[in-house]
C-alpha positions as CSV (number, residue, x, y, z in Angstrom):
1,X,162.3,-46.3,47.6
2,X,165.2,-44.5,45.8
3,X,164.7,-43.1,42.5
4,X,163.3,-45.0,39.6
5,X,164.7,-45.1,36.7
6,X,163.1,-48.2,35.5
7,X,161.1,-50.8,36.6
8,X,161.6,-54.7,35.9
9,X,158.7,-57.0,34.9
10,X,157.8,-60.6,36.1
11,X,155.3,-62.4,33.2
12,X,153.7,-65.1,34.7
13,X,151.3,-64.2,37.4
14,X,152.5,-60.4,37.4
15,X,152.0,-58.9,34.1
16,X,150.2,-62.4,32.6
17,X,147.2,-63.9,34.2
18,X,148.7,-67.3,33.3
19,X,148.5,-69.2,36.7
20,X,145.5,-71.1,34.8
21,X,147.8,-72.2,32.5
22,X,150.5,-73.5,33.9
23,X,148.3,-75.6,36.8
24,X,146.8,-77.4,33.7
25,X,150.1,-78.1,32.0
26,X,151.8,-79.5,35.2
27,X,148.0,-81.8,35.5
28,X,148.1,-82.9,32.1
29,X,152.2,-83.4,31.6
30,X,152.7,-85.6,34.9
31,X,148.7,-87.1,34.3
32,X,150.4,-88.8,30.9
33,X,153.0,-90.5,33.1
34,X,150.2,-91.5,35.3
35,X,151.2,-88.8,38.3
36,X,149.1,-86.4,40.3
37,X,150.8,-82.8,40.6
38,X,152.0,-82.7,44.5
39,X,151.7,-80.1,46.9
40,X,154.3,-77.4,46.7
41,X,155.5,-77.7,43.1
42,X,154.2,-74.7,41.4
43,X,156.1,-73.2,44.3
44,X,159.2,-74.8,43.7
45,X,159.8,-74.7,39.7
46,X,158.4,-71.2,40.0
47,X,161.2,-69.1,40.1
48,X,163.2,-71.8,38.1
49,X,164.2,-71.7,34.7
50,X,162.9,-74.0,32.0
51,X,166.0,-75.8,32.2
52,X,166.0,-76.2,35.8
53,X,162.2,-76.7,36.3
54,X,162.7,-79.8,33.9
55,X,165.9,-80.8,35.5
56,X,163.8,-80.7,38.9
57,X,161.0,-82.4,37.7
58,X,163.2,-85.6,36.2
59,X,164.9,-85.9,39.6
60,X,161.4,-85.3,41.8
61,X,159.7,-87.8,39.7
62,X,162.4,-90.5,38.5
63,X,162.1,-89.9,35.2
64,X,163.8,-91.4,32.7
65,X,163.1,-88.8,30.0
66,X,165.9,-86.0,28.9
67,X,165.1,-82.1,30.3
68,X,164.9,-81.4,26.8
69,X,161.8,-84.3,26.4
70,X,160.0,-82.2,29.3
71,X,160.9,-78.6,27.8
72,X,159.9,-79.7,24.5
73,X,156.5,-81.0,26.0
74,X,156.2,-78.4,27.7
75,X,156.5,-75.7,24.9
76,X,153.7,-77.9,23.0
77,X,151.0,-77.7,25.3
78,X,151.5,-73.5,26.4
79,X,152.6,-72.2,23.2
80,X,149.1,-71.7,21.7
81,X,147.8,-70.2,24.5
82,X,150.7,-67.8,25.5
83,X,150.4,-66.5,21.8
84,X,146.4,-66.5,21.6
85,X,144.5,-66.4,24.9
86,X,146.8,-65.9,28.0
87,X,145.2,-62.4,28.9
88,X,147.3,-59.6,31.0
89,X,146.6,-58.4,34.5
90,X,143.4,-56.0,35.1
91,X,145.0,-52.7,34.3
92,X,148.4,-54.1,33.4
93,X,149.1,-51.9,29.8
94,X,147.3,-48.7,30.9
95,X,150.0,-49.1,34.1
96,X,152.6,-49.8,31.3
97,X,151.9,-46.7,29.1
98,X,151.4,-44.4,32.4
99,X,155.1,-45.6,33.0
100,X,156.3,-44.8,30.2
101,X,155.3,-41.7,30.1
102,X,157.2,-40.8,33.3
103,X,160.5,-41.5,31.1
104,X,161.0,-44.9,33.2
105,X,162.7,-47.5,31.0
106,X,161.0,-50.8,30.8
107,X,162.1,-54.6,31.3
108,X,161.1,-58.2,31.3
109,X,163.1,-60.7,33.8
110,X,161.3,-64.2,33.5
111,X,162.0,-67.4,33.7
112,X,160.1,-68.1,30.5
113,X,162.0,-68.9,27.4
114,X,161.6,-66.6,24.3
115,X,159.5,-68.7,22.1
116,X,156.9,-68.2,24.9
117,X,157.0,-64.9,26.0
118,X,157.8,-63.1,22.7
119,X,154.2,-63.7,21.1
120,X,152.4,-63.7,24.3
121,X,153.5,-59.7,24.8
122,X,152.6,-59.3,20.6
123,X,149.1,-60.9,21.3
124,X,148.8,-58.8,24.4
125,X,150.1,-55.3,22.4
126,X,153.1,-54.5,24.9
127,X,156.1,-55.5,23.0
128,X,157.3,-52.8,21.7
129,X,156.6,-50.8,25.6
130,X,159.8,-52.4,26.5
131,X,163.7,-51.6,26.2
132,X,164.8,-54.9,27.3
133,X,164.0,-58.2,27.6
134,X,165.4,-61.0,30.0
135,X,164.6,-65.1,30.3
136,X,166.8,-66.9,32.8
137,X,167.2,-69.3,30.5
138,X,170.1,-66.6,29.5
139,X,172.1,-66.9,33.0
140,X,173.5,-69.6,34.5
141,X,170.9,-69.6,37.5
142,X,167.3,-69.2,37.6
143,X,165.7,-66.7,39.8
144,X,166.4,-68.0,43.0
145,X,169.4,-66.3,42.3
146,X,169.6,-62.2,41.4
147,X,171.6,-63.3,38.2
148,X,168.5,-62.1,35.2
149,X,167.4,-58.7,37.6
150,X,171.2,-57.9,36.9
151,X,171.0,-58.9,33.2
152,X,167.8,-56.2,33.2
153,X,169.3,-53.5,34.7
154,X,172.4,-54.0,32.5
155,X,170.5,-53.6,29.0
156,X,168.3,-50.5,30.8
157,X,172.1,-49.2,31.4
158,X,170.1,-48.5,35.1
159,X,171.9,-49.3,38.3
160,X,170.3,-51.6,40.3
161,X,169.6,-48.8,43.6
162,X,167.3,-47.4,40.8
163,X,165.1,-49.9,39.5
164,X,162.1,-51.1,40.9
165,X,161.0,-55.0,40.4
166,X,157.4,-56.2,40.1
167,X,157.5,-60.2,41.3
168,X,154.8,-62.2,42.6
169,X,156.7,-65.2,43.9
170,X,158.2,-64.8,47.0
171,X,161.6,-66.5,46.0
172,X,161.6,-64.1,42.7
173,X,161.5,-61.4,45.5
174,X,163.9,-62.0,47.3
175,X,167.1,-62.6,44.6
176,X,165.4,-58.9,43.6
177,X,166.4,-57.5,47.0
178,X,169.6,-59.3,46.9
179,X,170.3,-57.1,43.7
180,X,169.8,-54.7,45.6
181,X,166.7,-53.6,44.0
182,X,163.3,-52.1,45.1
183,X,160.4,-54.2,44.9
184,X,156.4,-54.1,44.3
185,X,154.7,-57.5,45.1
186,X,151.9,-58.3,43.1
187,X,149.4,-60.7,44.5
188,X,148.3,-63.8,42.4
189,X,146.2,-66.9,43.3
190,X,149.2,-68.7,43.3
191,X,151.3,-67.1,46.0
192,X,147.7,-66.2,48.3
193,X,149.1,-68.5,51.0
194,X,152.3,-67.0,51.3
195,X,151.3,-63.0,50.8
196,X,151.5,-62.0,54.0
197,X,155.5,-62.5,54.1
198,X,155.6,-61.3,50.5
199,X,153.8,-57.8,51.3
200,X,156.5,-57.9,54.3
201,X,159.5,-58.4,52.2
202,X,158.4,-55.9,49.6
203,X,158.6,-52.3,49.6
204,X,155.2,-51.8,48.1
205,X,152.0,-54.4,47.0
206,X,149.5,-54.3,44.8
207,X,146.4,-56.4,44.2
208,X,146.4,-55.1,40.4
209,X,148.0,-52.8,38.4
210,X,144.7,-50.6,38.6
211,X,146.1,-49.3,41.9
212,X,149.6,-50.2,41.3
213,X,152.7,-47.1,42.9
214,X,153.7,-44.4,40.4
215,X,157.3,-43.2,40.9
């Protein structure tokens, strides 16, 4: 890796255990409509946006329901938990802090929108650990595109050779290289099947934050 000068955080699965979550929300949004979640959807809306992963999921399934039905849904069956119970990964804000402390400048890039992410980082005492935060619901493009890595590096005021990207989705990983970033996998549940390719297109992996690369 080149010199970091500040790393870039994923939320779901990376920084917030929240796979749990979001496995029960796609059960019990698509159960209403009387539709079993498929095989490979996580995967697919998970380096989405909101908009997109709702835009996806109308097409996928025929719906006749607006994006904005599904985002609103959506935010009504996660919003408790993000702000009350979704917990952080083991040894996530000791990592944080020890970062920190190095001088490195801190950032958020996920695809979650703010009214979901904001309260989950109060509940889980980060906030205020970083200088910038970042939902792809702000670019155009989700993060199968580099587009919110850039909008990070930007508000750091950090080039992108010197920033470092923790991702656990393999797709998130690479529109991180493709800003010409560095990268730190992080393993979750979620993306076990595909962590072999993921610890190959990485520059560094971790299985938690308790053992996670100082720079």
């Amino acid at each position: 890796m080149k010199s970091i000068q500040a790393a870039i955080f994923d939320l779901d699965g990376t920084l917030l255990d929240s796979t749990d979550l979001w496995d029960q929300v796609d059960r019990d949004f698509l159960h209403r409509r009387g539709l079993a979640v498929p095989p490979g959807y996580a995967d697919a809306v998970g380096a989405m946006s909101f908009r997109e992963a709702a835009e996806y999921t109308v097409r996928r399934f025929g719906l006749t329901d607006a994006p904005e039905v599904l985002m609103d849904e959506w935010n009504q069956l996660a919003h408790y938990a993000y702000g009350h119970t979704v917990p952080l990964k083991k040894g996530a804000a000791e990592y944080l802090l020890s970062l920190k402390e190095q001088g490195i400048r801190l950032a958020v890039a996920t695809g979650l929108p703010p009214r979901l992410y904001v309260p989950a980082l109060k509940n889980c005492g980060i906030l205020s650990l970083f200088d910038a935060l970042c939902s792809s619901d702000e670019t155009e493009r989700g993060k199968e595109f580099p587009d919110v890595f850039l909008l990070a590096a930007r508000r750091l005021g950090v080039s992108p050779e010197h920033c470092v990207v923790f991702e656990d989705n393999l797709q998130g990983i690479l529109s991180a290289r493709r800003a010409g970033m560095s990268i730190c996998a992080v393993l979750d549940k979620k993306s076990e099947g595909a962590w072999e390719e993921i610890r190959r297109s990485a520059d560094a992996w971790t299985k938690d934050f308790t053992t996670a690369p100082l720079f």
